[in-house]
C-alpha positions in Angstrom: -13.5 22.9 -14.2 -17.5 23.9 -14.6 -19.4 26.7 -13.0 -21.8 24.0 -11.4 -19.8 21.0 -10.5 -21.6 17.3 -11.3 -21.6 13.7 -10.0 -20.9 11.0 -12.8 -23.5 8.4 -11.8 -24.8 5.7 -14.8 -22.7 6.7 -17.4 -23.6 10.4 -17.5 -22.8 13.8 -15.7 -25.5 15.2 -13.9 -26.0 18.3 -12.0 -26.9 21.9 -13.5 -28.4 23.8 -10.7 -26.2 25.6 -8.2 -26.1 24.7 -4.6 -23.4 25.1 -2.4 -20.8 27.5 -3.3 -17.2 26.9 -2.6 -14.4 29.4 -2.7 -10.8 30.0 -3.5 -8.4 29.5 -0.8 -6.6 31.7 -1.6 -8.5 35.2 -2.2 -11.9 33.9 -1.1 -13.4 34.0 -4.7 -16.1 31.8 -5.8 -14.3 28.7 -7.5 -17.1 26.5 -8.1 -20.9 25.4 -6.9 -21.7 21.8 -5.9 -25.2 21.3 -7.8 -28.4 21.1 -6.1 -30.2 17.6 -7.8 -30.8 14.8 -6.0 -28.4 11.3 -6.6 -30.4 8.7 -7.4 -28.3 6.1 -5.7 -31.0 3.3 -6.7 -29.5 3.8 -9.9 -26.1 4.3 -9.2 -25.8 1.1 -7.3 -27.9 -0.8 -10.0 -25.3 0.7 -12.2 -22.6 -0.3 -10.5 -24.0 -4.0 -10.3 -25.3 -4.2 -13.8 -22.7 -2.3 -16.0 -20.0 -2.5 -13.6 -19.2 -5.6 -12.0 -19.7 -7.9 -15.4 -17.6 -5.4 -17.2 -14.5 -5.8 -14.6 -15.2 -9.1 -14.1 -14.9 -10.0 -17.9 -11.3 -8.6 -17.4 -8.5 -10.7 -14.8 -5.9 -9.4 -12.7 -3.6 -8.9 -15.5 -5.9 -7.0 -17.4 -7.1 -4.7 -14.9 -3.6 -3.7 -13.9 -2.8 -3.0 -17.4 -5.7 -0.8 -17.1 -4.2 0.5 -14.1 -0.7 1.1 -15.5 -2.4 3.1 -19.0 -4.3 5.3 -16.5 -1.3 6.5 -14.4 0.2 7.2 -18.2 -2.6 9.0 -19.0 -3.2 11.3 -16.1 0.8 11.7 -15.7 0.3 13.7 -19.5 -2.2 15.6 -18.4 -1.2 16.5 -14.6 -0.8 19.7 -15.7 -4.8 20.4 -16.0 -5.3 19.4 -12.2 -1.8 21.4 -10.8 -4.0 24.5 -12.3 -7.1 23.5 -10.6 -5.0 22.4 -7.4 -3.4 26.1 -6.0 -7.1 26.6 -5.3 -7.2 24.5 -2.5 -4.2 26.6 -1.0 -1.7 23.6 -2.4 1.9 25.1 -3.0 3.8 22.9 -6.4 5.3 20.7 -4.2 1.8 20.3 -1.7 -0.3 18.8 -5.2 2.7 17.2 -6.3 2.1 15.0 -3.2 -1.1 14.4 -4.2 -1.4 14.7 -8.0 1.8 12.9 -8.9 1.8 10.7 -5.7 -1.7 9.8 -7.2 -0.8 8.6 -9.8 2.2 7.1 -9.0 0.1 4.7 -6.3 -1.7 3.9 -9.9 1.5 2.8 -11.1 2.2 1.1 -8.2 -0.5 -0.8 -7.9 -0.3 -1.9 -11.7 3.4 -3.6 -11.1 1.9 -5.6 -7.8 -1.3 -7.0 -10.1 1.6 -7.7 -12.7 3.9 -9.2 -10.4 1.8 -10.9 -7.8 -1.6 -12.1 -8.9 -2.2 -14.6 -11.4 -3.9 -14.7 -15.0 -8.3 -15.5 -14.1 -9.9 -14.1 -10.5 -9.0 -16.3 -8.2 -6.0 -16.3 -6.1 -4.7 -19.5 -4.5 -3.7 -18.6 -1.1 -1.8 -22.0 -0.3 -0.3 -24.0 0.0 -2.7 -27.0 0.2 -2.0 -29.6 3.5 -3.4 -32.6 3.5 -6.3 -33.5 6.0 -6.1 -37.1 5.8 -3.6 -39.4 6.0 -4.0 -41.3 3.0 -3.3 -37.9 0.8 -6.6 -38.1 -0.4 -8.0 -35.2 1.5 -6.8 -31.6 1.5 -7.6 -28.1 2.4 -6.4 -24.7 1.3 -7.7 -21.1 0.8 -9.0 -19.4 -2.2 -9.2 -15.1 -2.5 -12.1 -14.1 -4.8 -13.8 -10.8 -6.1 -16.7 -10.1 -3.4 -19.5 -9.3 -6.2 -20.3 -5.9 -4.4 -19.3 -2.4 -5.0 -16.7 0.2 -2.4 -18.0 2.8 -1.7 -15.1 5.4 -0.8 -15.3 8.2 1.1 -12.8 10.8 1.2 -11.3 13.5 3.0 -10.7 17.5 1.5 -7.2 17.4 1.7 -5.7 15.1 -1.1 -8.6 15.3 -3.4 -6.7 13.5 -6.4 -4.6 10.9 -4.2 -7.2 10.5 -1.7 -9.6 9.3 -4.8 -7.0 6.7 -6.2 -4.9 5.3 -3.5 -8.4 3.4 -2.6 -9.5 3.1 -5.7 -6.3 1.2 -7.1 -6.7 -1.6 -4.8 -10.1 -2.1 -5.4 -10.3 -1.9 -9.1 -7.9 -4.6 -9.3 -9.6 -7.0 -6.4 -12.8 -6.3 -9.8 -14.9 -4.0 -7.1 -16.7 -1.0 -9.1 -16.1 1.9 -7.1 -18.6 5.0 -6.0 -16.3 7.7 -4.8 -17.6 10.8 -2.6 -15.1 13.6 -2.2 -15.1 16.0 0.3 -17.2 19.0 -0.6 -14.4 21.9 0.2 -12.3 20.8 -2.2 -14.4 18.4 -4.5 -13.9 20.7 -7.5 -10.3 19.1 -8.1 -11.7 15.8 -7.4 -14.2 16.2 -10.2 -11.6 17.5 -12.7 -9.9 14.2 -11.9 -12.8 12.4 -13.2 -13.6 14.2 -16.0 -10.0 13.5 -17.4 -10.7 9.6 -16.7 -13.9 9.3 -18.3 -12.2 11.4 -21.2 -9.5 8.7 -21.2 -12.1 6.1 -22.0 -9.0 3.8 -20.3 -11.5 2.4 -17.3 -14.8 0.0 -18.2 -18.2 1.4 -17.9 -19.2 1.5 -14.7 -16.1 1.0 -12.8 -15.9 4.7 -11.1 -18.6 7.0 -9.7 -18.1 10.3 -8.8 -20.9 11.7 -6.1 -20.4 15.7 -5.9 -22.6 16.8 -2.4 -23.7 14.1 0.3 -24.6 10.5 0.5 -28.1 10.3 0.8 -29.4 6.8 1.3 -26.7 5.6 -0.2 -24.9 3.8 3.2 -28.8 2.5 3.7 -28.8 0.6 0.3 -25.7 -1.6 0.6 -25.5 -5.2 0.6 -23.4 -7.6 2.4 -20.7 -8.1 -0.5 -20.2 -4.5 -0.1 -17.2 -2.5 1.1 -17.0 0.8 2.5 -14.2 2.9 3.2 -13.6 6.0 5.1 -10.8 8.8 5.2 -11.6 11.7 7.4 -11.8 12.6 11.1 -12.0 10.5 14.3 -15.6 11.7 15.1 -17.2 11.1 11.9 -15.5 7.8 11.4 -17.7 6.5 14.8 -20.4 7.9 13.4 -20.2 5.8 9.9 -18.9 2.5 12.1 -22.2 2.1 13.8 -24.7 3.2 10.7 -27.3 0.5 11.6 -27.5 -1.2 8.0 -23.4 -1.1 7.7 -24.1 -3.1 11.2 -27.1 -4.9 10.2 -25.7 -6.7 7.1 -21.9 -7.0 8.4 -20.6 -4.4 5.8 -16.8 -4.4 6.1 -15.8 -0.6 6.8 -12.2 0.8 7.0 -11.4 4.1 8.7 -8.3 6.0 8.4 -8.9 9.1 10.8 -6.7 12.2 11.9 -4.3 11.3 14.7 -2.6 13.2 16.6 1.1 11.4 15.5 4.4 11.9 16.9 8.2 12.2 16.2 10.5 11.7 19.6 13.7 12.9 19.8 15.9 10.3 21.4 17.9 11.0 24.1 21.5 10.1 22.7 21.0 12.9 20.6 22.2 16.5 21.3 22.4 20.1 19.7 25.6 19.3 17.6 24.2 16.2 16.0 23.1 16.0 12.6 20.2 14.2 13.6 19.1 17.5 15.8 18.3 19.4 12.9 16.8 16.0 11.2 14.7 16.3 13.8 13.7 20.0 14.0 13.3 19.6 9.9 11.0 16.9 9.9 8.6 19.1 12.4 8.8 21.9 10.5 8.3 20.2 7.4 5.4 18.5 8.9 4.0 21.7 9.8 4.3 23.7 6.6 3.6 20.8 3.5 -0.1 21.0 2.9 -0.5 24.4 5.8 -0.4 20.8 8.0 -3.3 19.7 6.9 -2.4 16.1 6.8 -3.8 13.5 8.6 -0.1 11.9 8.8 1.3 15.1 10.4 3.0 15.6 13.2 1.3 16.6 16.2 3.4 16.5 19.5 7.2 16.7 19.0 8.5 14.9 22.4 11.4 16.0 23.5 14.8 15.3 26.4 13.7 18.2 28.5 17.4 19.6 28.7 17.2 20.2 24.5 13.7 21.9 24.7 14.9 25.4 25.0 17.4 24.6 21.8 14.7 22.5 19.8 12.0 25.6 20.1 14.7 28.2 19.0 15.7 26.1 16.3 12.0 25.4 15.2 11.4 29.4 15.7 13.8 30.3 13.3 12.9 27.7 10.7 9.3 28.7 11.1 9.6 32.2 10.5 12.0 31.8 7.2 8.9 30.3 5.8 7.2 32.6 3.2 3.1 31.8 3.4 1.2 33.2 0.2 -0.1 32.6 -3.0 1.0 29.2 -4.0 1.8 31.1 -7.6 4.4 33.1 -6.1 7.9 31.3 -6.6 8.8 32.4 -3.1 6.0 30.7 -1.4 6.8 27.8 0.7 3.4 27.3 2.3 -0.1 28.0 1.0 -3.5 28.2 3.2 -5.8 26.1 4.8 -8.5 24.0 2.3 -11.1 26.5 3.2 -12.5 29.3 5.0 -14.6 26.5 7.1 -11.3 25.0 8.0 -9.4 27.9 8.9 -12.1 28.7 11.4 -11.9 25.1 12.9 -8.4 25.4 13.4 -8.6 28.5 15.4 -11.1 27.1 17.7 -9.0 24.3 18.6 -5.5 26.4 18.8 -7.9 28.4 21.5 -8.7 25.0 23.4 -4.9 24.1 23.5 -3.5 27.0 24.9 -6.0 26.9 27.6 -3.0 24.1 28.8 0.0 25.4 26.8 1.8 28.4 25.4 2.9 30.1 22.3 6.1 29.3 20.8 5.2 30.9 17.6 2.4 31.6 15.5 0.5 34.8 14.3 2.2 37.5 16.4 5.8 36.8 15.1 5.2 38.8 12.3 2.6 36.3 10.1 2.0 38.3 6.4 0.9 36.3 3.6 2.3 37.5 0.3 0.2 38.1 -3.1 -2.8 39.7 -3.9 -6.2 39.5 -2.5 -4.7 37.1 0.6 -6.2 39.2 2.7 -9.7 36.9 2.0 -7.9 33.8 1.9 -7.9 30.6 4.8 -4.3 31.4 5.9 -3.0 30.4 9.3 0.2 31.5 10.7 2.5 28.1 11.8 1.6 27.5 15.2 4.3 26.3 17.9 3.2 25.9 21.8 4.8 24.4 24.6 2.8 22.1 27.0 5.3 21.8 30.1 3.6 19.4 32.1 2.1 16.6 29.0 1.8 14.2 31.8 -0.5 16.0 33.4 -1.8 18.0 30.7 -4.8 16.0 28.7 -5.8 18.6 25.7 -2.4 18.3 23.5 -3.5 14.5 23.6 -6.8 14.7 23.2 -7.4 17.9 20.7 -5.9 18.4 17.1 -5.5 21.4 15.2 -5.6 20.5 11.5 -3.4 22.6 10.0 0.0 23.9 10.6 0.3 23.3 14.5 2.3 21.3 16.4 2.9 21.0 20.4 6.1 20.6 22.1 6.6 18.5 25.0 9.4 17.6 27.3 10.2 14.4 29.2 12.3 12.8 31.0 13.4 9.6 29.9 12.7 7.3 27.1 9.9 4.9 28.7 8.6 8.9 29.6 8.4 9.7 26.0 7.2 6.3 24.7 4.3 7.2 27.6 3.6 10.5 26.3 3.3 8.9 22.5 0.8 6.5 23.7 -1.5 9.2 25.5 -2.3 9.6 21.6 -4.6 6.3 22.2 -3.6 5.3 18.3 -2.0 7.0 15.6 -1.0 6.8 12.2 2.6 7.3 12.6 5.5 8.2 14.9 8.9 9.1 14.0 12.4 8.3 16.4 15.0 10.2 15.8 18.2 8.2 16.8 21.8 7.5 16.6 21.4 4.5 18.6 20.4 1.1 17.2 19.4 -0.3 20.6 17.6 2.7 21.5 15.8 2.0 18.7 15.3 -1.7 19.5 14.0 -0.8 22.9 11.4 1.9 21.6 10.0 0.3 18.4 8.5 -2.9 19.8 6.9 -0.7 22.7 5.5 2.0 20.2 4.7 0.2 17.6 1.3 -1.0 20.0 0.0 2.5 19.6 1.2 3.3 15.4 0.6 2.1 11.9 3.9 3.4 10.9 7.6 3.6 12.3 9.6 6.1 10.9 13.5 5.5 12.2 15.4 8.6 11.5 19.4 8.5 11.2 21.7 10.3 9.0 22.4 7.2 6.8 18.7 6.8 6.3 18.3 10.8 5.9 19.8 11.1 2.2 16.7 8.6 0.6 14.0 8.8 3.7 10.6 9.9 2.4 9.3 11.2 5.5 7.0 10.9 8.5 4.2 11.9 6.8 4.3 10.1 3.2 2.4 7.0 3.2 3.7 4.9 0.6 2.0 2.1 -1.9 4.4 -0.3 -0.6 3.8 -0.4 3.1 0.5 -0.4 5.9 -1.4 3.2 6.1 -3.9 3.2 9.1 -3.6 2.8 12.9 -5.2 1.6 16.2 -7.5 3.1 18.7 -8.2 7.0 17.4 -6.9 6.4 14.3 -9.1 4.0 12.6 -8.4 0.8 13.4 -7.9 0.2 9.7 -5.5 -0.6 7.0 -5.0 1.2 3.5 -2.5 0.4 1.2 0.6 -2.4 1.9 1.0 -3.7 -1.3 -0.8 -6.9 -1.9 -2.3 -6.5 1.6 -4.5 -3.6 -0.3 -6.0 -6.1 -3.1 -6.9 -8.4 -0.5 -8.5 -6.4 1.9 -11.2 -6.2 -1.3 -11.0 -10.0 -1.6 -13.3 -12.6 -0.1 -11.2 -15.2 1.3 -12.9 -18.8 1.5 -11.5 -22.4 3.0 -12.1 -24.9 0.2 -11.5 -29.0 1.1 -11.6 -32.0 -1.4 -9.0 -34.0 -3.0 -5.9 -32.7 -4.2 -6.9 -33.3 -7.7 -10.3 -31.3 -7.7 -8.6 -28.6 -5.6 -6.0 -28.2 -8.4 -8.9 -27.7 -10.5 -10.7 -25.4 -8.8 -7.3 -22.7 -8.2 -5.7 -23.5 -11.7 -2.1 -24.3 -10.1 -1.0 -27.8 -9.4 -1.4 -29.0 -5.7 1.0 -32.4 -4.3 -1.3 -35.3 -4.5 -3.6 -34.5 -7.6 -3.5 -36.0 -11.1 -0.6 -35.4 -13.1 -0.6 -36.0 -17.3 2.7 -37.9 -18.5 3.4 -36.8 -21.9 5.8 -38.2 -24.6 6.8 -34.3 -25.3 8.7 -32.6 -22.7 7.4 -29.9 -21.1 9.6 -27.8 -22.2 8.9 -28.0 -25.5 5.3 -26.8 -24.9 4.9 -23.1 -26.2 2.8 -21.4 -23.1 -0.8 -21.8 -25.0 0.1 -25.4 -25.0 0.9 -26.3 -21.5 -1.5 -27.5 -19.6 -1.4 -27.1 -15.8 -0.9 -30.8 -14.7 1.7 -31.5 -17.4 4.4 -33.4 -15.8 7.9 -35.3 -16.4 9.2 -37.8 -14.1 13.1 -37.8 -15.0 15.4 -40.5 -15.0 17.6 -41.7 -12.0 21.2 -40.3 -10.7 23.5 -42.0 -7.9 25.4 -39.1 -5.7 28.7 -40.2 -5.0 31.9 -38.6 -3.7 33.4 -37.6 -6.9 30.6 -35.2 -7.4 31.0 -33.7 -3.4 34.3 -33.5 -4.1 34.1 -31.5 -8.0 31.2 -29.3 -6.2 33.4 -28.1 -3.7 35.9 -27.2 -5.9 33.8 -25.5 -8.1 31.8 -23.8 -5.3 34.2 -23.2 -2.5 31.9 -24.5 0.1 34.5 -27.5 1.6 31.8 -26.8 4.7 32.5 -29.9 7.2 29.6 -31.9 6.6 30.9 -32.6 3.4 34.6 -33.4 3.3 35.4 -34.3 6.9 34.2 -38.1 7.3 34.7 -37.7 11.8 32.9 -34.5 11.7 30.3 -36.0 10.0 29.8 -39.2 11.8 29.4 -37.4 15.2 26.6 -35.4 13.4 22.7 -35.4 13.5 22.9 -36.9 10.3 25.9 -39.9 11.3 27.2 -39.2 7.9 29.0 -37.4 4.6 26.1 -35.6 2.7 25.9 -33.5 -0.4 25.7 -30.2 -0.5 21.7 -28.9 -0.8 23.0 -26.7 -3.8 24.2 -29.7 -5.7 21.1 -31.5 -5.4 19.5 -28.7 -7.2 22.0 -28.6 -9.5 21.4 -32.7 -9.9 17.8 -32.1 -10.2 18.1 -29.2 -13.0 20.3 -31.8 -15.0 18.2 -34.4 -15.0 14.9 -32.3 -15.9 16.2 -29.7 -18.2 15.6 -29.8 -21.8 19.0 -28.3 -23.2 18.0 -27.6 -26.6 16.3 -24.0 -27.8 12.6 -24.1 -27.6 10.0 -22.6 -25.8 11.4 -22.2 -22.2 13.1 -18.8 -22.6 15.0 -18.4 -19.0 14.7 -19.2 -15.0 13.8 -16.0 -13.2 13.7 -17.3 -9.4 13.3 -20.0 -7.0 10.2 -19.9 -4.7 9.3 -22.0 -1.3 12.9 -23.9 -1.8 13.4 -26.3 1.6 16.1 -29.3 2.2 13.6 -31.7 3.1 15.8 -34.8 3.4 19.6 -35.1 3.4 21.3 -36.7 0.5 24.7 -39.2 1.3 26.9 -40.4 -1.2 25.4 -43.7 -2.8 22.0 -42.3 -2.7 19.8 -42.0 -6.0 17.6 -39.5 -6.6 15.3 -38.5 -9.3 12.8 -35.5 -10.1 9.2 -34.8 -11.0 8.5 -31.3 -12.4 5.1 -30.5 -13.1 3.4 -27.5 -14.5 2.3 -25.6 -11.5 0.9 -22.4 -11.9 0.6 -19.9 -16.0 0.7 -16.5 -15.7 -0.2 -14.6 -18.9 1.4 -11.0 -18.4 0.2 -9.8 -21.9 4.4 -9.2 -22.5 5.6 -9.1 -25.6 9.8 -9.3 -26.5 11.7 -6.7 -28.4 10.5 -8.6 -31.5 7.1 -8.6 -31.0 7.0 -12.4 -29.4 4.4 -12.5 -26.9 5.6 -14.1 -23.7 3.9 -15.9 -20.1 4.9 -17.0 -16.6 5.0 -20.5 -16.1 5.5 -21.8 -12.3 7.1 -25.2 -12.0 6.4 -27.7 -9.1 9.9 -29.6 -8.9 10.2 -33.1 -6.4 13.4 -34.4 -5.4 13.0 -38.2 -4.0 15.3 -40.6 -3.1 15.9 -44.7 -3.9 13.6 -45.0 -1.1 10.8 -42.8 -2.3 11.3 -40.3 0.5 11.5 -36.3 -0.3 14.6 -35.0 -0.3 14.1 -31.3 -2.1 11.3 -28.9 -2.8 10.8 -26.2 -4.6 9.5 -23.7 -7.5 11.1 -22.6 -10.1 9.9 -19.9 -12.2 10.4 -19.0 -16.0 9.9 -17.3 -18.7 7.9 -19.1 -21.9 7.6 -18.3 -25.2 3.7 -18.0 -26.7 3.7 -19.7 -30.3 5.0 -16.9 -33.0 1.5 -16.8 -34.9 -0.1 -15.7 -31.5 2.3 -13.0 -30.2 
């Protein structure tokens, strides 16, 4: 970490002079000092354009999440360098594991969905095609490509490493350069981060930004293939919604803002179930990881109003067994607020709520930071109050405390307490704590209107849950109304979100063209070489077989069952099967497949290595016995992985469109099948 922090813009660190100086949260000593030179963010958007976009767009999907997955490597041997920096943000071990680790876990996460869902090139076929004509010489479909503009990610003080990458995973992969502007209380971590990825040389020139201080004119020189994103609070995110160029040129911007989230308490639950202290854990938790300084945490626990007396002696006594200090000392379970700024904020709003609430707990149960020199550090004792009339109460729903506060509130009812949750007006996530599955089913549907996320909270799901307040790679972050309106993460969903997506119509031969996988209807090539004799470089997308023919009769039915066990009516009872939809005997769908593999299938060792998986399968057509079917499988769809086996051999993807027809022409089966293809040896 430097004296004088700098912004990375162009290719070079900048920044000697000192401006702003930010302090230690934990004893109040200077840390760093933001630096006082202007951004030229002319440049760093020329940059960005110039250096940045050619360079990730000379790279594909695979190749960038390769890039992804050596980064999360990199930063994973070196996490050590930022877990030093981090306990001066008031982060206990466990508090920057969440955001180091989790950081670069999202990396890693992100690299296996490029890998596993997005193709080889930049363009993603959204299909399938449908025809718009009905001579099958017309068809539409939708293609996702890289926007050509840069995100512009803006980021909120209390996960300075994960805040940085979980938006900057996505969008490195969707081939977006990326200018990323930390919060300035805790932007000293952030820029360590940096600095280790610019060290790592993994990520092309270009690609990431780092601006240390404000934004300038930056939000004023963006163009309309732009992105911006936003983490941070509810007022400052309306602020940036309506910036007049963002509105002016149709800008795409996504909020994720503090929301003042929830965790009910169901009423089939009492004081001797396990899920009680479920319950009262997850609230304390919430409280404590990060001093509650999440934007996931939880804000109002709602609970039966004959348990509150036994759920606010039960949070008492967890709250005061926890030890607040110097992250450094091994008994510390919870470290201070981000800053001195924030621990001010924090008691200004406490003040505000108990204008309509009480204390539960908080500085006058005997609040004593541990280590030395806490005495100028942000602490703030864990806060408990007590509205006892939230329905008639507005402040608990309307104010939040960003740190270690929660309110308690009672209700009557469950369509009481799904009332009280949605007096939020949008959050990021709610948690029900249940034994009851149609409890459950009652309460989801009605509160998931008002939340991003649904945390259901059991025993059985207890042992593996990862919490209310952990947003994970895999799943939606954001929420309605006050908290955002906008979407982060969710797999794929992310990737896309930095995607254009574009309706493309012409014939099924020049749309197979255009998204490099096969579409029903265009040109096929008939070859004299199977196509599974073709080594991956070979095969061409196109390449097709058209098998020979096989009659179905009931000596197969009948050697099927057998083998299979399925002696299902429709198969074996002649009555049965007359007085069906289908008036007759058919085979089963699973034979047909097993048909169709036998009469496509290459059997000899070549290049076809294994089948992985069967996609979009659908029983178009029933087969009876006398009927003849046949097969076309076409090369679909090449995904070059850059694998290689255990003996060097590199390896691809190769999707396979397979047709089953009948005598008559008709479909009868459709599906892909997926494999694994060996590249020629000289190339692996």
């Amino acid at each position: 970490m430097t004296t004088t922090l700098q912004s990375y813009i162009a290719g070079r660190w900048i920044g000697q002079e000192r401006a702003q100086q930010l302090r230690s949260a934990i004893n109040g000593q200077a840390v760093a000092s933001t630096h006082a030179e202007a951004i030229d963010f002319a440049e760093a958007l020329n940059h960005a354009r110039r250096v940045g976009l050619p360079a990730l767009m000379a790279l594909d999907f695979q190749q960038r999440s390769e890039r992804l997955k050596a980064l999360a490597k990199f930063l994973a041997v070196n996490k050590e360098t930022l877990y030093a920096i981090s306990a001066h943000t008031g982060a206990t071990r466990t508090d920057s594991w969440i955001d180091i680790e989790g950081g670069a876990g999202t990396l890693s996460a992100y690299a296996g969905i490029g890998t596993n869902e997005l193709p080889s090139g930049n363009l993603v076929h959204e299909g399938p095609a449908f025809p718009l004509g009905k001579k099958g010489g017309f068809a539409g479909t939708h293609i996702l490509v890289p926007r050509g503009g840069v995100a512009v990610h803006i980021n909120a003080f209390n996960f300075p490493v994960w805040g940085l990458l979980e938006k900057f995973a996505p969008s490195f992969l969707a081939g977006m350069p990326c200018i990323g502007k930390p919060a300035t209380a805790t932007s000293y971590l952030t820029e360590a981060l940096v600095r280790l990825i610019v060290q790592s040389g993994i990520l092309p020139e270009g690609s990431l930004q780092l601006v240390i201080g404000g934004t300038g004119d930056l939000l004023d020189r963006l163009e309309g293939a732009d992105v911006v994103t936003f983490t941070g609070s509810a007022d400052t995110a309306a602020r940036l919604r309506v910036h007049p160029n963002l509105v002016r040129q149709s800008i795409p911007f996504n909020a994720e803002a503090d929301s003042l989230n929830c965790a009910i308490l169901a009423p089939d639950v009492t004081p001797d179930d396990e899920e009680f202290d479920l319950f009262v854990k997850e609230v304390a938790r919430e409280m404590t990881i990060k001093a509650g300084q999440k934007c996931t945490a939880i804000r109002r626990a709602i609970v039966p109003r004959q348990h509150l007396d036994a759920v606010a002696e039960r949070l008492r006594a967890r709250l005061a067994k926890t030890v607040i200090g110097d992250p450094s000392r091994e008994e510390v379970r919870m470290g201070a607020l981000a800053s001195h700024a924030q621990q001010a904020d924090v008691a200004e709003r406490v003040a505000t709520l108990l204008q309509e609430a009480e204390l539960v707990h908080g500085e006058r149960d005997g609040f004593s930071p541990v280590g030395d020199g806490v005495a100028e550090g942000a602490f703030f004792a864990p806060t408990l109050l007590l509205s006892r009339k939230p329905l008639e109460h507005d402040a608990a729903h309307d104010v939040e405390a960003f740190g270690p506060v929660s309110t308690l509130m009672p209700y009557d009812g469950i369509d009481e307490a799904l009332a009280l949750a949605a007096r939020g007006r949008g959050s990021l996530v709610g948690t029900l704590v249940t034994r009851d599955p149609a409890i459950a089913a009652r309460a989801i549907p009605v509160a998931a209107a008002w939340h991003g996320r649904l945390l259901v909270l059991d025993r059985e799901a207890a042992a593996e849950s990862t919490g209310h307040g952990s947003p994970l790679p895999q799943l939606k972050h954001g929420g309605p109304g006050r908290a955002g309106g906008g979407e982060e993460l969710g797999g794929l969903r992310a990737v896309k979100h930095y995607l254009q997506r574009a309706a493309v119509q012409g014939s099924p031969t020049m749309l197979a063209a255009i998204t490099g996988e096969h579409v029903r209807g265009a040109a096929v090539r008939e070859s004299e070489v199977h196509p599974f004799r073709r080594y991956f470089e070979d095969l061409r997308i196109g390449d097709s077989l058209l098998t020979h023919r096989r009659t179905v009769g009931e000596a197969d039915i009948v050697a099927f069952g057998g083998i299979s066990g399925d002696y299902f009516y429709m198969h074996f009872d002649e009555v049965a099967a007359k007085e069906s939809p289908f008036g007759k005997r058919i085979a089963h769908g699973y034979f047909v497949l097993s048909a169709a593999a036998g009469l496509f299938v290459s059997p000899a060792p070549g290049p076809v290595l294994a089948n992985y998986g069967l996609d979009t399968l659908r029983f178009v057509k029933p087969v009876g016995i006398g009927d003849t079917i046949r097969a076309r499988l076409t090369c679909k769809r090449k995904t070059d992985r850059n694998k290689k086996d255990a003996s060097g051999h590199g390896q691809g993807v190769v999707a396979w469109d397979v047709e089953v027809t009948n005598q008559d022409g008709e479909l009868v089966a459709s599906y892909d099948i997926l494999t694994l293809v060996s590249k020629k040896p000289h190339a692996a």
